[in-house]
HTML snippet that shows the backbone in 3Dmol.js (N, CA, C, O; Angstrom):
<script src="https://3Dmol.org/build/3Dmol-min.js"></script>
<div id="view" style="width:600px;height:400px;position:relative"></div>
<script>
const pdb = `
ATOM      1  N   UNK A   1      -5.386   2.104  15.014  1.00  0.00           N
ATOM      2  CA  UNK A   1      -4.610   0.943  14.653  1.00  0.00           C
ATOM      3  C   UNK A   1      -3.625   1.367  13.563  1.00  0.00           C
ATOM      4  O   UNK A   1      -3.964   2.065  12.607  1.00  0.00           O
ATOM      5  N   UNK A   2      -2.161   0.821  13.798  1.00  0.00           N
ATOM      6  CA  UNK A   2      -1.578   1.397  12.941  1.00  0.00           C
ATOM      7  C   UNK A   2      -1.324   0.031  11.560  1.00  0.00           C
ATOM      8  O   UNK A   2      -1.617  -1.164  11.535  1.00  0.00           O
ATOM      9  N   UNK A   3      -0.665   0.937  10.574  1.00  0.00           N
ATOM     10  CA  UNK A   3      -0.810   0.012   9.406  1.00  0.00           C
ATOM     11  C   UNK A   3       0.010  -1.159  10.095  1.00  0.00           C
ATOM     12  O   UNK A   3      -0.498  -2.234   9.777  1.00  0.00           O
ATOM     13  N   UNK A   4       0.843  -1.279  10.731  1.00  0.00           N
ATOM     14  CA  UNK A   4       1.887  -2.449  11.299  1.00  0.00           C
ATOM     15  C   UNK A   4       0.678  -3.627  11.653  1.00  0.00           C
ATOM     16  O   UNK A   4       0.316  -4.516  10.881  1.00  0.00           O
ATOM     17  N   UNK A   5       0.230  -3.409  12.856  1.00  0.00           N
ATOM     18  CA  UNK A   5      -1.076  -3.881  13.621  1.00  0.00           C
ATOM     19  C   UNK A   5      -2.100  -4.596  12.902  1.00  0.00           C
ATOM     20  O   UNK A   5      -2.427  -5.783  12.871  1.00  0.00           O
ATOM     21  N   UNK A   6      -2.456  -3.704  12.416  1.00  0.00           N
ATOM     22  CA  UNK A   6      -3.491  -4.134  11.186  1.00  0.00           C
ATOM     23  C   UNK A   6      -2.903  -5.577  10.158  1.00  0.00           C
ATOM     24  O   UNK A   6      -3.242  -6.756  10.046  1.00  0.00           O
ATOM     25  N   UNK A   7      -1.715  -4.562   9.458  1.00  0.00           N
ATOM     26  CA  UNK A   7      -0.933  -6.109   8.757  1.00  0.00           C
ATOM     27  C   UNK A   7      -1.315  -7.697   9.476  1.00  0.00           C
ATOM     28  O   UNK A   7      -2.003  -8.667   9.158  1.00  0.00           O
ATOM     29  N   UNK A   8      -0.677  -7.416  10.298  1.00  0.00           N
ATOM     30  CA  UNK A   8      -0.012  -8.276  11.711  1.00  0.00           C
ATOM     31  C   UNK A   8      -1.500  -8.970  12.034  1.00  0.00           C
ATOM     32  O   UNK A   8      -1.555 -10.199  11.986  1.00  0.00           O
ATOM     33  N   UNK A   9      -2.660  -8.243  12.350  1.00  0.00           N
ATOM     34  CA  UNK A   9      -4.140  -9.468  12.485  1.00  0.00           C
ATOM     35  C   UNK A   9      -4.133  -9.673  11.372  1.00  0.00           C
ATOM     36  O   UNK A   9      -5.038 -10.501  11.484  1.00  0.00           O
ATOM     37  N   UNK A  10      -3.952  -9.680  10.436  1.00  0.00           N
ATOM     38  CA  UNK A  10      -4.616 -10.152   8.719  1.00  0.00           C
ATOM     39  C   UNK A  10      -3.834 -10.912   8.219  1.00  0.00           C
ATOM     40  O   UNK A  10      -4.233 -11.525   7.229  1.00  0.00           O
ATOM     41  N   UNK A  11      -2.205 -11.200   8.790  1.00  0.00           N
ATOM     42  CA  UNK A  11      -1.500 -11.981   8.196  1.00  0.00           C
ATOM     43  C   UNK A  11      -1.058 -11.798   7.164  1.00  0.00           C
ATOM     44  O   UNK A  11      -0.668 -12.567   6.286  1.00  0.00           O
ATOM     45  N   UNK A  12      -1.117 -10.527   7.257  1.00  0.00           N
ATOM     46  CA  UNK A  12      -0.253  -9.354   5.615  1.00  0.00           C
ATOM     47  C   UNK A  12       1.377  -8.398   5.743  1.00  0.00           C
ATOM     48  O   UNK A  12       2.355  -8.666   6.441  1.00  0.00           O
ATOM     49  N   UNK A  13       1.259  -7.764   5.215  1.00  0.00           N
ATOM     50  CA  UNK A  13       2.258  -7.358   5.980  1.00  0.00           C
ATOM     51  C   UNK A  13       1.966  -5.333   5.491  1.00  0.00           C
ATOM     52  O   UNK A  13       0.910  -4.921   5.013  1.00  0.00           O
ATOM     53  N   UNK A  14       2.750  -4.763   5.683  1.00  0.00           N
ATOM     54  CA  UNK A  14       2.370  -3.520   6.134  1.00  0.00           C
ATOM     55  C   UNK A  14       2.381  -2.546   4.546  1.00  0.00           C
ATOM     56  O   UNK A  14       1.394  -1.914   4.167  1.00  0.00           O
ATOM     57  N   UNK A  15       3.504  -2.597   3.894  1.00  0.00           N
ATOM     58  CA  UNK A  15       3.431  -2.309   2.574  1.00  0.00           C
ATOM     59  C   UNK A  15       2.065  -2.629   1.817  1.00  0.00           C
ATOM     60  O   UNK A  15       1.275  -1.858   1.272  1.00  0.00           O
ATOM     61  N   UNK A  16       2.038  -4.315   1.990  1.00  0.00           N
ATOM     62  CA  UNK A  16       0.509  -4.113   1.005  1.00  0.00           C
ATOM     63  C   UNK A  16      -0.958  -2.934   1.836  1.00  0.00           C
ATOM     64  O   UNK A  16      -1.757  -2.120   1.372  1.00  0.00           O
ATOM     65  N   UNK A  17      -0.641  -3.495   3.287  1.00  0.00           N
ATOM     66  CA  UNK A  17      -2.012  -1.765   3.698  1.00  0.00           C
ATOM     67  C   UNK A  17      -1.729  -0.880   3.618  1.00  0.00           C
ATOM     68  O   UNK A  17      -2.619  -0.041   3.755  1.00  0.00           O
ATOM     69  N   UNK A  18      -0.482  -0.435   3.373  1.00  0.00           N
ATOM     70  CA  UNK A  18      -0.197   0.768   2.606  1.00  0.00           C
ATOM     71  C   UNK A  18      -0.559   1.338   1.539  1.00  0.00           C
ATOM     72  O   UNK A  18      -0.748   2.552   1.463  1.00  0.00           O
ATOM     73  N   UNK A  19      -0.766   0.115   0.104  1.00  0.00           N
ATOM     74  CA  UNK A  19      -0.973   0.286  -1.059  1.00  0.00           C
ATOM     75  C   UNK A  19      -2.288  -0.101  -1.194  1.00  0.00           C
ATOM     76  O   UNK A  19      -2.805   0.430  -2.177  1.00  0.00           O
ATOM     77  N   UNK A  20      -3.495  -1.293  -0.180  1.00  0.00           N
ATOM     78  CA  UNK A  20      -4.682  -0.649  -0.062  1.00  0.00           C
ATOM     79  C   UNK A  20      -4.967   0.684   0.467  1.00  0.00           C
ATOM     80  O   UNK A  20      -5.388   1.385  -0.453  1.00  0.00           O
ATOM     81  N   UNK A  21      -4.900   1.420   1.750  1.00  0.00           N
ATOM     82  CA  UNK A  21      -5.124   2.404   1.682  1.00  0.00           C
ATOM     83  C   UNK A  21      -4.566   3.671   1.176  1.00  0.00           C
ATOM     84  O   UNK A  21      -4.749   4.759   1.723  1.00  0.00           O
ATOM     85  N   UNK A  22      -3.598   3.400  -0.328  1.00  0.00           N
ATOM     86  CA  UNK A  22      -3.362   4.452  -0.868  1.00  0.00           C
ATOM     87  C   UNK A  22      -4.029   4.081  -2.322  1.00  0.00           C
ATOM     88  O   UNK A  22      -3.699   4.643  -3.366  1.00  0.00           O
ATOM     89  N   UNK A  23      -5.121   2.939  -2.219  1.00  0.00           N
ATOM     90  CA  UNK A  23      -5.911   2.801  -3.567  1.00  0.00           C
ATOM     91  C   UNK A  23      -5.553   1.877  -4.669  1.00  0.00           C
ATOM     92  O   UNK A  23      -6.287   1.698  -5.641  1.00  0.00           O
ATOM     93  N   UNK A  24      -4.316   1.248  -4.483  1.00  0.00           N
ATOM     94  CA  UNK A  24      -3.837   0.636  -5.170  1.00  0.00           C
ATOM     95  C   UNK A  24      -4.187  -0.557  -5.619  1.00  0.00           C
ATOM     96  O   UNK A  24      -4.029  -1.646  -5.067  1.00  0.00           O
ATOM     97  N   UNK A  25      -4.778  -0.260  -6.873  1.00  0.00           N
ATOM     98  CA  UNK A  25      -5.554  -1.168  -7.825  1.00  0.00           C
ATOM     99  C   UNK A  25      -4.806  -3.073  -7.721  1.00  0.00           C
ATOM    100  O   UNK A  25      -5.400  -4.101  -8.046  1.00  0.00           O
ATOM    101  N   UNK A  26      -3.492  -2.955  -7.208  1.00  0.00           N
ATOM    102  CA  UNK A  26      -3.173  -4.308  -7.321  1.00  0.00           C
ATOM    103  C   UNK A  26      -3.583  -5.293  -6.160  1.00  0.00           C
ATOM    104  O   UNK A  26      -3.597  -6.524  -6.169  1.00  0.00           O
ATOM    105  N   UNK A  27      -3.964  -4.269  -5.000  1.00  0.00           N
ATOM    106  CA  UNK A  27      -4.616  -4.981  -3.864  1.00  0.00           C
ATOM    107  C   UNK A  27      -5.698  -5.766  -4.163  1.00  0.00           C
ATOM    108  O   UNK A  27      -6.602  -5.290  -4.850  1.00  0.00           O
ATOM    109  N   UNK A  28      -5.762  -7.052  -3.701  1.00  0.00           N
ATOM    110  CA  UNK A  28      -7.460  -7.566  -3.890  1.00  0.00           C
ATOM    111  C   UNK A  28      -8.432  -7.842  -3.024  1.00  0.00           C
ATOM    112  O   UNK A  28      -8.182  -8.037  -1.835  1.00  0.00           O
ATOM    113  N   UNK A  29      -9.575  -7.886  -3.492  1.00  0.00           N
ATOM    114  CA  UNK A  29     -11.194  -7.303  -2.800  1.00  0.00           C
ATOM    115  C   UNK A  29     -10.348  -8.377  -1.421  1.00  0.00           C
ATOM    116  O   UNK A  29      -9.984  -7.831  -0.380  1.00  0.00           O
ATOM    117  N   UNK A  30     -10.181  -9.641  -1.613  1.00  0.00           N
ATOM    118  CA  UNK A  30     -10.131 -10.649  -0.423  1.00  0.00           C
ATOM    119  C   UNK A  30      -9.082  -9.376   0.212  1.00  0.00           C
ATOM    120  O   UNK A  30      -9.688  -8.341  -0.067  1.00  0.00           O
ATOM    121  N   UNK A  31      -8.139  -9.101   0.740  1.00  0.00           N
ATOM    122  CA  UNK A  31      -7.266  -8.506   1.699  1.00  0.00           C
ATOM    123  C   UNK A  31      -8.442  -7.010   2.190  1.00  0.00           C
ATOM    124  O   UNK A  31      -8.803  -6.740   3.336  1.00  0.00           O
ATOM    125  N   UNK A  32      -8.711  -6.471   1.264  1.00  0.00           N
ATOM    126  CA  UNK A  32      -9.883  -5.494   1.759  1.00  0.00           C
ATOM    127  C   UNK A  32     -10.614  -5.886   3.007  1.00  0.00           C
ATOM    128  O   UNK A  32     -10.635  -5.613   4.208  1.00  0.00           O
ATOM    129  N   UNK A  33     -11.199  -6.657   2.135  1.00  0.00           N
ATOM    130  CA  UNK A  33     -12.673  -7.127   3.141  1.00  0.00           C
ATOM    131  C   UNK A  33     -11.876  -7.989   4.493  1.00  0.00           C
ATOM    132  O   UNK A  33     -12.497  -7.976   5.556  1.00  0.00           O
ATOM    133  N   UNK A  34     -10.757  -8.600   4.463  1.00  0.00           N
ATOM    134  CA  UNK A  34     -10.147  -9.142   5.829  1.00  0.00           C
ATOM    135  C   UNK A  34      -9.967  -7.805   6.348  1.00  0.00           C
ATOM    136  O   UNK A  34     -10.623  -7.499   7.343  1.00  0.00           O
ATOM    137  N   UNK A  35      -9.102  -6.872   5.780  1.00  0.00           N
ATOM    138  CA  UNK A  35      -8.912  -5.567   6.682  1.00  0.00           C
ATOM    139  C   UNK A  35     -10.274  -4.995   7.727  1.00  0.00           C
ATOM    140  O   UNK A  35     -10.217  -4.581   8.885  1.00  0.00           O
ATOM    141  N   UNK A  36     -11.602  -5.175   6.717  1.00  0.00           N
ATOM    142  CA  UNK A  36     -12.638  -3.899   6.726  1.00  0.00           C
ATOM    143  C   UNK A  36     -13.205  -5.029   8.294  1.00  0.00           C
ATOM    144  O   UNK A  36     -13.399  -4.622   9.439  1.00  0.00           O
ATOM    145  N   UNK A  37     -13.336  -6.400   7.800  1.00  0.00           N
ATOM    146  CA  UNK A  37     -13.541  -7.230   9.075  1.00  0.00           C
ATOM    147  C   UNK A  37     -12.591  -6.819  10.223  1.00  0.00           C
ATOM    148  O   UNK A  37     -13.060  -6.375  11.271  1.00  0.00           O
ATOM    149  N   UNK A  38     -11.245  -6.965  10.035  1.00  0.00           N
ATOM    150  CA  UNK A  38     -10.499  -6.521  11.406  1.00  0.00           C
ATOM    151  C   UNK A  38     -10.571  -5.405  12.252  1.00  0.00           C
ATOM    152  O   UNK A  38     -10.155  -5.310  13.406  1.00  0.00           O
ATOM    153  N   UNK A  39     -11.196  -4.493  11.496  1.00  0.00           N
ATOM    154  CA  UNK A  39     -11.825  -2.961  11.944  1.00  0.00           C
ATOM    155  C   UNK A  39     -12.930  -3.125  12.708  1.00  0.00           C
ATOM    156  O   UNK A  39     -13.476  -2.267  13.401  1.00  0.00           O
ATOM    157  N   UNK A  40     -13.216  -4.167  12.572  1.00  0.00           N
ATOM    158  CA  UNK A  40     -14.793  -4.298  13.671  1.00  0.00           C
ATOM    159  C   UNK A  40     -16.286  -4.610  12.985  1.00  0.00           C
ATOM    160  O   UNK A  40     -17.261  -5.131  13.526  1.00  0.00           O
ATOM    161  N   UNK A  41     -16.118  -4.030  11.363  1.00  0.00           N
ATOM    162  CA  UNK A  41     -17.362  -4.576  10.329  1.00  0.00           C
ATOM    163  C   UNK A  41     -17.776  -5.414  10.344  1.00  0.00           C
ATOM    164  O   UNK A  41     -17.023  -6.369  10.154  1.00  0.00           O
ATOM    165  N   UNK A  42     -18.858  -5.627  10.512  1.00  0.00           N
ATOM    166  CA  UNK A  42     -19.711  -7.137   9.837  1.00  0.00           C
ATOM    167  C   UNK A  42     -19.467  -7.315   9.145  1.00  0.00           C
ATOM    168  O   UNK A  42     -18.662  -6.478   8.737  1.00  0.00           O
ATOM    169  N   UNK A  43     -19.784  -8.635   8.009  1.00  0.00           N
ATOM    170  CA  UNK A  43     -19.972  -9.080   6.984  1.00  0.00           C
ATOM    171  C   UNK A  43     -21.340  -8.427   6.549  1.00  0.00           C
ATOM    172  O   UNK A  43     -21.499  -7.904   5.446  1.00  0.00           O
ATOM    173  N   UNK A  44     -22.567  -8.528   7.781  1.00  0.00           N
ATOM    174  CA  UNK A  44     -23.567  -7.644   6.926  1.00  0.00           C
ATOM    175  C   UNK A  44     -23.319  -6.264   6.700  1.00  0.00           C
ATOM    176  O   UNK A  44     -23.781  -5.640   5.745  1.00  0.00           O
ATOM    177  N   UNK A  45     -22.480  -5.723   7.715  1.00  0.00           N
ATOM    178  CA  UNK A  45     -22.145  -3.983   7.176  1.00  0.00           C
ATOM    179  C   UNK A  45     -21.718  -4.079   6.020  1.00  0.00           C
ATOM    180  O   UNK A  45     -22.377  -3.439   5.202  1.00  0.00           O
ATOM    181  N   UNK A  46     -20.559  -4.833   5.489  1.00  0.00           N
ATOM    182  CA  UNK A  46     -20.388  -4.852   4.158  1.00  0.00           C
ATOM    183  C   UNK A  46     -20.870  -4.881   2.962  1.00  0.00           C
ATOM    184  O   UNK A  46     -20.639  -4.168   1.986  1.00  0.00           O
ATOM    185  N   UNK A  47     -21.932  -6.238   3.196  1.00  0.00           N
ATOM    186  CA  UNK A  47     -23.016  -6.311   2.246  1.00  0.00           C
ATOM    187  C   UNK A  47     -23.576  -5.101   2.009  1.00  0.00           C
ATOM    188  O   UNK A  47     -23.513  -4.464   0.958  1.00  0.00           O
ATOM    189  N   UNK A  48     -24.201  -4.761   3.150  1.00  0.00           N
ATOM    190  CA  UNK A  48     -25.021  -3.019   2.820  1.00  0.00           C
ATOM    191  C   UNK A  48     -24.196  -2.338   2.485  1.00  0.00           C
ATOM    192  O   UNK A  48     -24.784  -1.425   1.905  1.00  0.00           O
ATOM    193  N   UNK A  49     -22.886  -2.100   2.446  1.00  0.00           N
ATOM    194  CA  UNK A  49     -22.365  -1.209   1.596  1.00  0.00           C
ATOM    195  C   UNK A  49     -22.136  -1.345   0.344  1.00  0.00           C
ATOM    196  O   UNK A  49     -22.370  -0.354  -0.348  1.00  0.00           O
ATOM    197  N   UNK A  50     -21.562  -2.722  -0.412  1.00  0.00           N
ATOM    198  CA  UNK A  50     -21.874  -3.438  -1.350  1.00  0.00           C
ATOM    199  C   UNK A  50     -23.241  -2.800  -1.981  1.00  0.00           C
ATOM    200  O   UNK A  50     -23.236  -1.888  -2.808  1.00  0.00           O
ATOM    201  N   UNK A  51     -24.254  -3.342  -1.529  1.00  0.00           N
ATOM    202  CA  UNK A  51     -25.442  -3.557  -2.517  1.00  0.00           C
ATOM    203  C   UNK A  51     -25.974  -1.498  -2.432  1.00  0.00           C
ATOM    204  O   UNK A  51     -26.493  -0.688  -3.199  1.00  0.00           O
ATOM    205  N   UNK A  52     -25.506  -1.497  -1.223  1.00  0.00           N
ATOM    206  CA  UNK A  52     -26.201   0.716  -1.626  1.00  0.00           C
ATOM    207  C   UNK A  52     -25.312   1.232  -2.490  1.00  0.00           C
ATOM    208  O   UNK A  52     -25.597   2.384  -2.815  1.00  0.00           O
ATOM    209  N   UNK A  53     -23.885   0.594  -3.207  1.00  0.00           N
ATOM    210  CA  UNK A  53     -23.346   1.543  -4.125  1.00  0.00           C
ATOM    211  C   UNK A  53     -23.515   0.435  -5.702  1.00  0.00           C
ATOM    212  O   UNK A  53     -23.130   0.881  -6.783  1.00  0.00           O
ATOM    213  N   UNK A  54     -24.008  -0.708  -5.611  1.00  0.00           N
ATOM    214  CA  UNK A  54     -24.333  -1.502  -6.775  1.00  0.00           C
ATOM    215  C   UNK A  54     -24.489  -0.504  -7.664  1.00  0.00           C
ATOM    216  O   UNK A  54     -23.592  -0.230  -8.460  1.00  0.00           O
ATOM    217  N   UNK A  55     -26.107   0.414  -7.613  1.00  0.00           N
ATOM    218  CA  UNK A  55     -26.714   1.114  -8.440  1.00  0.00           C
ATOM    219  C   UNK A  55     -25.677   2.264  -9.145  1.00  0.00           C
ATOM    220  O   UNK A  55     -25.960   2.994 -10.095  1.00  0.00           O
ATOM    221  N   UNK A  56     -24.635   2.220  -8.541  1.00  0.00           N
ATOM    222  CA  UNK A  56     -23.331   4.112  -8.901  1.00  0.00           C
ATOM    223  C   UNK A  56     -22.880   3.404  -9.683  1.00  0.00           C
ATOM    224  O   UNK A  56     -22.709   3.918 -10.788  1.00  0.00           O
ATOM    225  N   UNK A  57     -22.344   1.457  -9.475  1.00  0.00           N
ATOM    226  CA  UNK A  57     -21.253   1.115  -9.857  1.00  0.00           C
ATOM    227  C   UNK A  57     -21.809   0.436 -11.865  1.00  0.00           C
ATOM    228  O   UNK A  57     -21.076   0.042 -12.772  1.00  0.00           O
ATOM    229  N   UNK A  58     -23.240   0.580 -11.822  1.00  0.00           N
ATOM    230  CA  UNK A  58     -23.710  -0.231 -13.107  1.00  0.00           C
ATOM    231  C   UNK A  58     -23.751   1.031 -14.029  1.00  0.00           C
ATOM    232  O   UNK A  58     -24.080   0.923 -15.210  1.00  0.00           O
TER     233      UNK A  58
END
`;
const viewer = $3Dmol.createViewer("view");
viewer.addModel(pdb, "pdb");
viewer.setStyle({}, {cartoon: {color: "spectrum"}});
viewer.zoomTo();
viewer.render();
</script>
């Protein structure tokens, strides 16, 4: 999927998945987690990824 595509299901536009997937701290968790959903993730895949890096992140 290209960044266009991606934008385009999320109702974003292509610059900001650009600047999430180049890390960019101004992106927020909400546009993430719509992305990580449009990829095919659960909400519970997420969670488990969430709560297995809790313990790195305290």
């Amino acid at each position: 999927m290209t960044q266009a595509e991606l934008a385009d299901k999320i109702h974003s536009s292509q610059p900001r998945i650009a600047k999430a997937e180049n890390g960019d701290t101004s992106v927020s968790i909400e546009l993430l987690i719509r992305a990580i959903l449009a990829t095919g993730a659960t909400p519970q895949e997420i969670g488990q990824v969430i709560a297995s890096t809790g313990s790195i992140l305290a």
